[in-house]
C-alpha positions as CSV (number, residue, x, y, z in Angstrom):
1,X,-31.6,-17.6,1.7
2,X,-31.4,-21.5,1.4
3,X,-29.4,-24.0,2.6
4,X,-27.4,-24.3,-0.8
5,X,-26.9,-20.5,-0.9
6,X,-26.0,-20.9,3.1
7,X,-23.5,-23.3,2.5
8,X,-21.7,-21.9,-0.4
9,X,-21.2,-18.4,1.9
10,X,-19.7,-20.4,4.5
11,X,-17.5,-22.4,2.0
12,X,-16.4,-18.9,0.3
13,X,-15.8,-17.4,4.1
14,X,-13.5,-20.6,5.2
15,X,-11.5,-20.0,1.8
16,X,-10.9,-16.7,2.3
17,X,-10.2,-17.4,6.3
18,X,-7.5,-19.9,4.8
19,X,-6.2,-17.8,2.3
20,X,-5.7,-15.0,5.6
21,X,-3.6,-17.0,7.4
22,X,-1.4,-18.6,4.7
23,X,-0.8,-14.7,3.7
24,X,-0.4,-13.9,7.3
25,X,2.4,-16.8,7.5
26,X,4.2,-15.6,4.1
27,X,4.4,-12.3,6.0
28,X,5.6,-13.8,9.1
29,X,8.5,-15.4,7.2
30,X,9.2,-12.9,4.7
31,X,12.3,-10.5,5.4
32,X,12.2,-6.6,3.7
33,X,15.5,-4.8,3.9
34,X,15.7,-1.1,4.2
35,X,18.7,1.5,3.8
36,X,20.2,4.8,4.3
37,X,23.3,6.4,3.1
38,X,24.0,4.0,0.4
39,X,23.5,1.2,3.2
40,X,26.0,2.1,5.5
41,X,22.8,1.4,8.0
42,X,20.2,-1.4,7.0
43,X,16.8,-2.2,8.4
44,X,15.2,-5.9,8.0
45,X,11.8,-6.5,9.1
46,X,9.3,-9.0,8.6
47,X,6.3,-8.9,6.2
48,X,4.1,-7.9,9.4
49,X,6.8,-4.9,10.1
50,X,8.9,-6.8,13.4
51,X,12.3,-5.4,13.0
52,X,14.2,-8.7,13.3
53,X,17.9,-7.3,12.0
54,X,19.6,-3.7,12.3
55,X,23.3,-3.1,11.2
56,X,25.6,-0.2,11.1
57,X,28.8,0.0,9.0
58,X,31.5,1.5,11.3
59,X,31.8,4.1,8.2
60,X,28.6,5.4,9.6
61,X,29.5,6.1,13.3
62,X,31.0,9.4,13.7
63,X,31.2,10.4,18.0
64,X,30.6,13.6,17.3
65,X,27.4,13.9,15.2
66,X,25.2,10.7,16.9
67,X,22.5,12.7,15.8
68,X,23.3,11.5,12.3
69,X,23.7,8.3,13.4
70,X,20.2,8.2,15.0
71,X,18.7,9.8,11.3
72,X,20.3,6.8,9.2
73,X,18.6,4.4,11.7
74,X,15.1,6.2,11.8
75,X,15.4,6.0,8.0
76,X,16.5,2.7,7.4
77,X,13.2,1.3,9.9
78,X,11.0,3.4,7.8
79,X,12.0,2.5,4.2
80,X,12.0,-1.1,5.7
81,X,8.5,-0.7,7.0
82,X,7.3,1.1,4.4
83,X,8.0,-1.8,2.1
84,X,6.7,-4.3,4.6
85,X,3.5,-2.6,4.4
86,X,3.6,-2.5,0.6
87,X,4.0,-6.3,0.4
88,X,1.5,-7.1,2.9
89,X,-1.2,-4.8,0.8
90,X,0.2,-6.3,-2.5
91,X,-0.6,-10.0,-0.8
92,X,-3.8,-9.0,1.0
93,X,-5.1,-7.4,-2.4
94,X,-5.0,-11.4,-4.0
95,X,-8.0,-11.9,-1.6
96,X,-10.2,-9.1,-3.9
97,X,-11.7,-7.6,-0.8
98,X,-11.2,-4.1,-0.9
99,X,-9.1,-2.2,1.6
100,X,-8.2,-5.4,3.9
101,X,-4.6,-4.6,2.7
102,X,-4.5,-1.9,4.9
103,X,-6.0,-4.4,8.1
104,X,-2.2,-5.9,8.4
């Protein structure tokens, strides 16, 4: 390999390095909702999948099924992770390496 070859790696590398952590900042900022029962509960995280936000209409409480209660919320996280996840790979993809979606 010579030094023009060399240099044009290291060049492509430090693009893609730069490329990672404006994606990785987009993710930071970015806020996915998620919902259950019509969203009576909502879920926001952050493109890397922090929860950040978790509300719950007083139409969903009911003291004597909290069990219920507990569902909507386990549902709400998921469906807002899930999308998280789905946005990071989306954004991750526009590098063009292949599976790196799945690294964040």
């Amino acid at each position: 390999m010579d030094q023009k070859q060399l240099r044009k790696m290291m060049a492509q590398a430090q693009k893609m390095q730069n490329g990672m952590q404006k994606i990785q900042e987009e993710l930071e900022d970015a806020r996915i909702e998620g919902t259950a029962a019509d969203g009576l509960v909502k879920a926001v995280v952050t493109g890397q999948g922090e929860l950040v936000e978790l509300s719950i209409s007083k139409d969903a409480v009911d003291p004597d099924d909290i069990e219920m209660l507990e569902d909507l919320v386990l549902v709400a996280v998921k469906n807002a992770v899930s999308e998280s996840r789905k946005l990071s790979k989306s954004k991750m993809d526009t590098l063009g390496i292949p599976g790196i979606g799945g690294l964040m």
